[in-house]
N, C-alpha and C positions, 0 to 999 in steps of 0.2 A: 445323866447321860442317856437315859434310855431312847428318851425322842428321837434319837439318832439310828436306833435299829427300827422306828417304826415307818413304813410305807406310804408314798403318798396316796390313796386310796383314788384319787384320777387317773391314775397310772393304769387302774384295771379295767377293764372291759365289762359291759352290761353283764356277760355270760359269766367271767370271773365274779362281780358281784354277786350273782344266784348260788353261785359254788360254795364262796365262801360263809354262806345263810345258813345253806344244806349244810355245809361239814360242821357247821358250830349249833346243830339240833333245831334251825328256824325256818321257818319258809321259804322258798326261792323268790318268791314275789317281792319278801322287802328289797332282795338285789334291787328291783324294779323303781323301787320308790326313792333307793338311796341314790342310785343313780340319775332320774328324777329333777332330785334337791340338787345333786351336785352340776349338773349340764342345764336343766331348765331353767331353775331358780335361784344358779349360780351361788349355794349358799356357802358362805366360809366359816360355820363352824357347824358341830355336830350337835349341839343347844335347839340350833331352828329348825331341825327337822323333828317338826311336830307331832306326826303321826305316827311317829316310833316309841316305845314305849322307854323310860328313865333308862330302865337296864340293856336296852338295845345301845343307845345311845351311849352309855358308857364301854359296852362291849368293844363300839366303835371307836370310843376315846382312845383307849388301852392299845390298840392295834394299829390305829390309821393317824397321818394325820393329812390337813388339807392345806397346801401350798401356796395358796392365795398370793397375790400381787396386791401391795397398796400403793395408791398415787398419794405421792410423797408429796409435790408440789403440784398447784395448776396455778398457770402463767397465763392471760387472756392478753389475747393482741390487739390494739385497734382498730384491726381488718375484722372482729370474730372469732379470728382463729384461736384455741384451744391448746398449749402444751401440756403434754404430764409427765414428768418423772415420775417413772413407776418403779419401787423398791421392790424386790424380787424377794424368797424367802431368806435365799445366802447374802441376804443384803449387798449383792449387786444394783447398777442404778439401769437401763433401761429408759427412753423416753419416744412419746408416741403423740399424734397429734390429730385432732379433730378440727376440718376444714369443711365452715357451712358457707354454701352459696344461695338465693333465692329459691332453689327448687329442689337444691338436695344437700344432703350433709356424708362426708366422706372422711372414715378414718383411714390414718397412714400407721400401719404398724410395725413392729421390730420384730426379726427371725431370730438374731444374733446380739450377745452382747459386745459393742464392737462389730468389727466386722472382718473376713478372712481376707477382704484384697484390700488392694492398695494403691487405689486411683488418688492420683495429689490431688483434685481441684474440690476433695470430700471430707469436710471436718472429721466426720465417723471413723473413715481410715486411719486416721491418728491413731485412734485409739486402740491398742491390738487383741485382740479376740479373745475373750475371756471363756466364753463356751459360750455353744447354742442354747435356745429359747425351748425347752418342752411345749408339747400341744397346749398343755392348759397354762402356759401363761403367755402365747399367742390370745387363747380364746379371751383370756381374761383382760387385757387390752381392749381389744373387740367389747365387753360384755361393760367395760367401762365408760368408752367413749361413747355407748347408745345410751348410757343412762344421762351422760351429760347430754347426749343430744336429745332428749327427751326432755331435760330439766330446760334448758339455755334456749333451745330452739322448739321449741313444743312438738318436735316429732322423730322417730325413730330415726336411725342412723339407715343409709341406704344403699352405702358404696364403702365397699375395702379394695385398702391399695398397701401392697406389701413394698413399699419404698420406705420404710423407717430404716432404723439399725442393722446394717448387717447384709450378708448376700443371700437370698431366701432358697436357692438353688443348693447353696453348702449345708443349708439342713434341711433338706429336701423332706424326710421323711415325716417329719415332724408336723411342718409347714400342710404337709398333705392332712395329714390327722388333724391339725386344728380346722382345716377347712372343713372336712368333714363334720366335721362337728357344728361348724358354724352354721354350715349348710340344711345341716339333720332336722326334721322337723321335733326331733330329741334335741336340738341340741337352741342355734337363734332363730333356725328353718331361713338365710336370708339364701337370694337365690346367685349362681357363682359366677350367672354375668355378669351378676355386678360386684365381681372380684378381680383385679388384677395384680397378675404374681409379675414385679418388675425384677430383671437379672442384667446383670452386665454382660452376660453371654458363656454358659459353662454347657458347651456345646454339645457332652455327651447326655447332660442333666436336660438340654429342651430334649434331646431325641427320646427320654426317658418321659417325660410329661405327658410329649405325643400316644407312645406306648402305651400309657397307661389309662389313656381317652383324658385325659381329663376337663373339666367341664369351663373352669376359669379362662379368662383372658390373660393373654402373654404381653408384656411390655418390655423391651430392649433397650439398657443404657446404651449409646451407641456412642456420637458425642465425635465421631469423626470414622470417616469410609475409606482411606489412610491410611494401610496399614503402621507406617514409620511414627505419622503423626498421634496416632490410636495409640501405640505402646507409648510414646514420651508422656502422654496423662496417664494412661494406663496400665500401668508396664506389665500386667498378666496379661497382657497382648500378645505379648511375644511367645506365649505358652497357647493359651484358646485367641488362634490366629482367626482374620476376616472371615479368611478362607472356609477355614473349619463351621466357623459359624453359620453363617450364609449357606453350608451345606444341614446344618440340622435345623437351619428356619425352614428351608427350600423343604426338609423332611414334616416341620412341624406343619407348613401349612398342606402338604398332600394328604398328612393321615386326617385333620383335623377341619381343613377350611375355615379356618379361623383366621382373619384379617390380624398381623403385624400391627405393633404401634413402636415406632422408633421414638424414645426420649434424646433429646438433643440438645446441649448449651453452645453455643457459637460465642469463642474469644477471642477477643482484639488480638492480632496477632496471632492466634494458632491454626484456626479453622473460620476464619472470614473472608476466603477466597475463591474468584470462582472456579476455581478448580476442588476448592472443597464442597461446594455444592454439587455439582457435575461428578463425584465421586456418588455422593450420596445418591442423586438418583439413578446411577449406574446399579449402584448396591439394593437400593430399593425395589426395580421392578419386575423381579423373580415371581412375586405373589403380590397382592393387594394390601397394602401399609398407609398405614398412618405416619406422620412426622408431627411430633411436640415439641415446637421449639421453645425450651425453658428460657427464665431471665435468669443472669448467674447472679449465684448470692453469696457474694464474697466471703472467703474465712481469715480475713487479718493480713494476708501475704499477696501480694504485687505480681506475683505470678499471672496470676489469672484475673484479666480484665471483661468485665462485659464489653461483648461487640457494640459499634455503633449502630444506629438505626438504618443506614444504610442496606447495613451488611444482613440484618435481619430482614430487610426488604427485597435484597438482591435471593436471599433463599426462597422466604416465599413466592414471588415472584418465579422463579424458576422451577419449582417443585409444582405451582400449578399447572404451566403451562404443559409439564411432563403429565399432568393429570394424577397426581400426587396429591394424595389431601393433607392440607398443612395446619397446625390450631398454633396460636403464638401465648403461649401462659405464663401471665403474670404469677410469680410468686406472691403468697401469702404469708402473712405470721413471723417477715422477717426482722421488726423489731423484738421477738422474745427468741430469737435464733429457730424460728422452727421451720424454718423452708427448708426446700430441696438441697442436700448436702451440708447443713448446719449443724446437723442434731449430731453437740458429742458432749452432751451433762454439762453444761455451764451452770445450766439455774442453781 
C-alpha cells in the first residue's frame, strides 16, 4: 500500500526539486537534472536517469513516483490519421489524435476525462466527467503524438489543438500549466501560435485568458448565433448565454487583438437557414473572425443530419460577401471514430 502515500514527483516545481536535494543532504543542482529528465526527456522511470548515481535514484524510488500515460491502443485511418487511447495511471481511458497533412502534422488533445457539458450532437458528452487531466498527462499526450509524428511522418509535430475530450476552460488551470510547459524551451520549447485552446464558450473563463495575456489562439464552438436554437444542442446555453459570450469575446479581442475562429457544424434541419447564416454574421462582426465550417460526423442517432451542399454553399457564400473569412473542413480519421465529436473510447 505504500505507493499510494507517495507523490507524483511532476507535480513539483523546478524550485521544489532543488529543495528537496538540499533537505535530504544533496545538491540543488540535481533538482536541475531530475527535472531535466522528467520535462525534456520525458523519462518514465527513475532507472534512466543516468547521471544520478544508484542511491539517488533509489532515494527517488522510495519517495516519488512518475504518473506516466501509456497508449493502450493505436488505430491508423486511411486518411493518416492517428487514434490513441491513452490509459491514465488510475486506469481511466482518455483518447487523443494525431492529424498529418502535407505540410504539417497536428495533435488534438484531451483536458478532461469525459467532459463537464452536454452538447447532444457530441459522442464525448455521453460520457460523464470523471475528473480533469493534470498538466503532465496533457503534456504526455502532446510528448506522444510527436514521437509518432516523428516515427509515421518523418518530422516533428507542429500544431496543438485542444478539441479532444473534455471542455479545456473547466480545467483551465491545468490546461494553462501544461502549455507552459509545452511551450518552455524546459519543457517541447513549441511556439503557442501554433496552439489553439477550443471552448464552447464559458464566458467568464475567455475574460480570464484575456487577463492573463495569454499567448495561444482561441477557438469557439459556436454551431448556431440563435440563442433558442444554441440551447436545443446545447443546452448550457441557457446558463453562458450569446449574449454573455459575445460580451467576453468583444473583451478578449480588445485586450488581446487576437482574431476569433468560430467552429461551426450546420444541420439539416436545425441551422441550414438563412436566417441562420444572417444570425452568424450579425454575431461575427464585433472583431475580425474566422468561420470553420465543420462536416458532421455522425454518432449513431438521427438527430443530427449533415446539411446539404447547398446549404454549406449558401453560408459561405454569404459569409464572404460580409467579408468574413470562411474555410470549409473536411473531417479526418472518421472511419477509426476519431473526428470531431466522435471520440468517446469505442476502440
Amino acid at each position: 500500500m505504500e505507493t499510494i502515500q507517495k507523490k507524483d514527483i511532476r507535480a513539483l516545481t523546478r524550485e521544489q526539486l532543488r529543495e528537496f536535494f538540499e533537505a535530504n543532504g544533496d545538491k540543488a543542482f540535481r533538482g536541475n537534472q531530475v527535472y531535466e529528465w522528467l520535462w525534456q526527456k520525458s523519462a518514465h522511470s527513475f532507472e534512466v536517469m543516468t547521471n544520478l548515481s544508484k542511491a539517488t535514484r533509489d532515494m527517488l524510488e522510495s519517495n516519488f513516483v512518475i504518473n506516466h500515460i501509456k497508449v493502450d491502443v493505436i488505430q491508423r485511418s486511411t486518411d493518416g490519421t492517428i487514434k490513441n487511447a491513452v490509459r491514465l495511471h488510475d486506469d481511466l481511458i482518455v483518447e487523443s489524435v494525431l492529424i498529418p497533412t502535407k505540410t504539417r502534422t497536428t495533435a488534438c488533445v484531451s483536458s478532461q476525462v469525459g467532459c463537464s457539458l452536454d452538447c447532444k450532437f457530441c459522442a464525448t458528452s455521453r460520457l460523464k466527467r470523471m475528473r480533469n487531466l493534470n498538466p503532465d498527462e496533457i503534456y504526455d499526450q502532446v510528448v506522444a503524438i510527436d514521437n509518432e509524428s516523428r516515427l509515421y511522418f518523418d518530422r516533428p509535430l507542429s500544431n496543438i489543438v485542444f478539441m479532444g475530450m473534455g471542455e479545456p476552460l473547466m480545467n483551465y488551470n491545468n490546461v494553462l500549466k501544461a502549455i507552459e510547459k509545452i511551450t518552455s524551451p524546459e519543457g517541447l520549447g513549441m511556439s503557442p501560435k501554433r496552439i489553439v485552446v477550443s471552448t464552447s464558450g464559458v464566458p467568464k473563463m475567455i475574460k480570464k485568458m484575456a487577463d492573463d495575456e495569454v499567448k495561444f489562439k482561441l477557438a469557439v464552438s459556436l454551431h448556431s448565433a440563435i440563442d433558442a436554437t444554441r440551447t436545443s444542442i446545447m443546452p448550457f446555453n441557457a446558463k453562458f448565454t450569446l449574449s454573455d459570450l459575445r460580451e467576453s469575446l468583444q473583451y478578449w479581442y480588445a485586450k488581446t487583438k487576437s482574431r476569433i475562429t468560430y467552429e461551426y457544424v450546420v444541420w439539416k434541419g436545425i441551422n441550414d437557414q438563412q436566417s441562420d447564416v444572417d444570425a452568424l454574421v450579425d454575431f461575427c462582426k464585433f472583431a475580425p473572425s474566422k468561420v470553420n465550417l465543420i462536416e458532421y460526423n455522425p454518432i449513431d442517432d438521427g438527430q443530427f443530419q449533415q446539411a446539404s451542399n447547398a446549404a454549406i454553399d449558401m453560408y459561405v457564400h454569404t459569409l464572404e460577401k460580409n467579408n468574413i473569412a470562411v474555410t470549409v473542413r473536411r473531417s479526418r480519421g472518421k472511419d477509426i471514430d476519431a473526428a470531431c465529436g466522435q471520440l468517446a473510447n469505442k476502440s
